[in-house]
N, C-alpha and C positions, 0 to 999 in steps of 0.2 A: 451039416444039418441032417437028419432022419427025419420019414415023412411025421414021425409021432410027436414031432416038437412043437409047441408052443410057438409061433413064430409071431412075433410084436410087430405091426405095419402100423405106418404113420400116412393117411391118406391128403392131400393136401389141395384142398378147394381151391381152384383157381377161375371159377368163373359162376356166378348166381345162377344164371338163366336155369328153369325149369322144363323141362319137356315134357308137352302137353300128351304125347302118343306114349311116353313111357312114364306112366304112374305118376306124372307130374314131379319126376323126380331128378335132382340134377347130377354132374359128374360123377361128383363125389361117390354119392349113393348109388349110383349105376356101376362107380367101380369096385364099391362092396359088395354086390350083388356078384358081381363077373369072380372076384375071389374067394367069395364062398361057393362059388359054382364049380369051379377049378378043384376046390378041397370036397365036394360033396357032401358040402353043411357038415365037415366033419371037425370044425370048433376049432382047429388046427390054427386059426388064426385069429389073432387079438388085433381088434382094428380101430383105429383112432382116429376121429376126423379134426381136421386142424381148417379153419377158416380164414384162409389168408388175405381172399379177396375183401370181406370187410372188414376186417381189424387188423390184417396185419402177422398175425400167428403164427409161428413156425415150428415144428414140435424138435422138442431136445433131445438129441442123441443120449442112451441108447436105443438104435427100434432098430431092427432086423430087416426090416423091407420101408423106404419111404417112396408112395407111389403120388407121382404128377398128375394131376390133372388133366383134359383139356380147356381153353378157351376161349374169348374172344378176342382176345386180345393177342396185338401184335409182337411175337417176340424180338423183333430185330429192333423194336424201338430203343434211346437210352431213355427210361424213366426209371420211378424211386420204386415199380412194380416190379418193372425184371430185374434191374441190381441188386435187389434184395436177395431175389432169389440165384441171381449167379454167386452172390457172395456166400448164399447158405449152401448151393451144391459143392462150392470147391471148397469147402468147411468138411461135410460129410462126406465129401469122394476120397476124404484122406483116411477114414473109418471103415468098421467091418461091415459097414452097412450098404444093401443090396436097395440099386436106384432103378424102378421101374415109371418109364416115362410113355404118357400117351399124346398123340398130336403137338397140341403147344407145347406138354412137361416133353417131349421126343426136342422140341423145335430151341427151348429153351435151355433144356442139357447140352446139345450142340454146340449154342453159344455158348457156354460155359467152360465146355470145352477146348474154345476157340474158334467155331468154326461158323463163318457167316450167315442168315437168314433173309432170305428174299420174300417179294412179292413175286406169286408166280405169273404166268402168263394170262392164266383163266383155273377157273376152280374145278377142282378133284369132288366129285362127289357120287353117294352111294355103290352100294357093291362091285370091288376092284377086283382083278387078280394081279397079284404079287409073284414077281419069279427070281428067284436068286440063284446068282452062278452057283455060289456052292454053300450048302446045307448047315443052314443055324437050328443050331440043340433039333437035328433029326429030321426039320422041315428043309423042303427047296423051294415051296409054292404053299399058296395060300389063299385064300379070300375074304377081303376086310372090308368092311363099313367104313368110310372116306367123306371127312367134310374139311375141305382145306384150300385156301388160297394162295397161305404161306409156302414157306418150305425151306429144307439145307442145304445152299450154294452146293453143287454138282462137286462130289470130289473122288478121287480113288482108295481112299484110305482104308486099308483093311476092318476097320471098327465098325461102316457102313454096309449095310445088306439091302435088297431089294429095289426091283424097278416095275413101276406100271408104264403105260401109257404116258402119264403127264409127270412122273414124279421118280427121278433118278435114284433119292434115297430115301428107301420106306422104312429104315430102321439104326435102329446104333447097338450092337453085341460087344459088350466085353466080358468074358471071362469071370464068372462069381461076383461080378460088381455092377455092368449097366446091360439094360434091356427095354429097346426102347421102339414106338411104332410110330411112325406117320397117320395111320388110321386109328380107328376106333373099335378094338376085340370089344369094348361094354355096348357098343349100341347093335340096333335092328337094322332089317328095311325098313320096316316102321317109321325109328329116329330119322335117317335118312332121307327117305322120302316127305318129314314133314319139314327139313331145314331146306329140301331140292323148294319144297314148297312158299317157305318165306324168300328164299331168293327169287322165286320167278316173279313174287309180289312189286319186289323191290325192283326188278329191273336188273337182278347182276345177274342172271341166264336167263336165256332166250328158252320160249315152247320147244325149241328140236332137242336142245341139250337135256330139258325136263324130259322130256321122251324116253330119250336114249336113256336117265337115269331109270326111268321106272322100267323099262325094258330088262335093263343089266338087274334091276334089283327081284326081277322076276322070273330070274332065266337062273339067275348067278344066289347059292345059297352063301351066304357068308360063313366062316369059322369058329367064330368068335362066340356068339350066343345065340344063335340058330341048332336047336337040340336034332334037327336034320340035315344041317350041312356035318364036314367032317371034326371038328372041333379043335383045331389045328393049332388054332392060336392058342388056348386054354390048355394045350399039350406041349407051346413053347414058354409059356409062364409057367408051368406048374414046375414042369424040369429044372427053370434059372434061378425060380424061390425056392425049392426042397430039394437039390439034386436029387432026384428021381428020374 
């Protein structure tokens, strides 16, 4: 691929919810923003949203890039949501098409993979730093926007990168084909601090852990979409979609 090409992305809605602090706007739409942001509105990319959480939809090869979602939704479940969708990744993991996966699309490739999803201990959330032994497409570190419970059973397998604090593997690299985060490069502090906010509602964290997020999310600039932190993440997608 050359940066000047046309490259056909298939975006693939996996969760309704809107976010109130970002434009009322959901995944989907947050991660066409994050990809036109990457290419600097330079059209380089044709992008299709496919809405699979209410109908079902899956878009049909050929697309150059299909990117996952995040959601709410648990990926270690067996139901007729993720089967689908493991049946459709090891459809198109046998194709020239390049898998970019976020949170659940990260948690759900995994399984597709093979490789098992838990519930974790307690939740990952808001501005994280990510350290990785050794250097994916030019990064070793990082800082991502984090809302997560789940996660991918602890393993050593070379395809896995990054560790925080609560989360062994923060990502999946292979080679011109998968690229995949635990966290969220499309969302803010913002984002993050208003879902830190529905959990304290609910009772799944405690005021100290709320603390600590708004602390990290205000100390700690994230990569991803913060046009003042260093833009790190946006510099490992840009490299995996357009060899650049």
């Amino acid at each position: 691929m050359t940066v000047s090409k046309i490259l056909n992305v298939a975006i693939i809605q996996l969760d309704d919810d809107r976010i109130p602090v970002s434009d009322n706007l959901n995944y989907a739409e947050m991660g066409e923003i994050l990809l036109n942001s990457i290419d600097n509105n330079n059209n380089n990319f044709k992008i299709d949203i496919y809405n699979y959480v209410n109908n079902g939809k899956l878009p049909t090869i050929p697309y150059d890039i299909v990117y996952f979602t995040g959601s709410k939704y648990d990926a270690f479940e067996d139901n007729k949501f993720n089967n689908g969708l493991i049946d459709y990744i090891n459809s198109i993991i046998k194709t020239d098409c390049k898998l970019l996966g976020i949170c659940y699309g990260h948690q759900i490739i995994a399984r597709s993979l093979g490789y098992e999803i838990i519930r974790s201990e307690s939740w990952e959330i808001g501005n994280v730093k990510v350290e990785m032994e050794t250097p994916v497409l030019g990064i070793d570190s990082f800082i991502i926007s984090q809302v997560h419970r789940d996660k991918v059973k602890d393993s050593n397998d070379d395809i896995f990168f990054g560790k925080s604090d609560k989360c062994n593997i923060q990502g999946i690299y292979i080679k011109d084909k998968i690229l995949t985060f635990q966290g969220h490069p499309e969302f803010t502090k913002d984002t993050t601090t208003y879902w830190a906010n529905e959990e304290l509602k609910k009772g799944g964290i405690n005021s100290e852990f709320f603390n600590d997020i708004l602390k990290r999310n205000k100390e700690m600039r994230e990569d991803g979409m913060d046009v003042n932190g260093e833009l790190k993440l946006q510099k490992m997608i840009k490299k995996f979609l357009k060899n650049v």
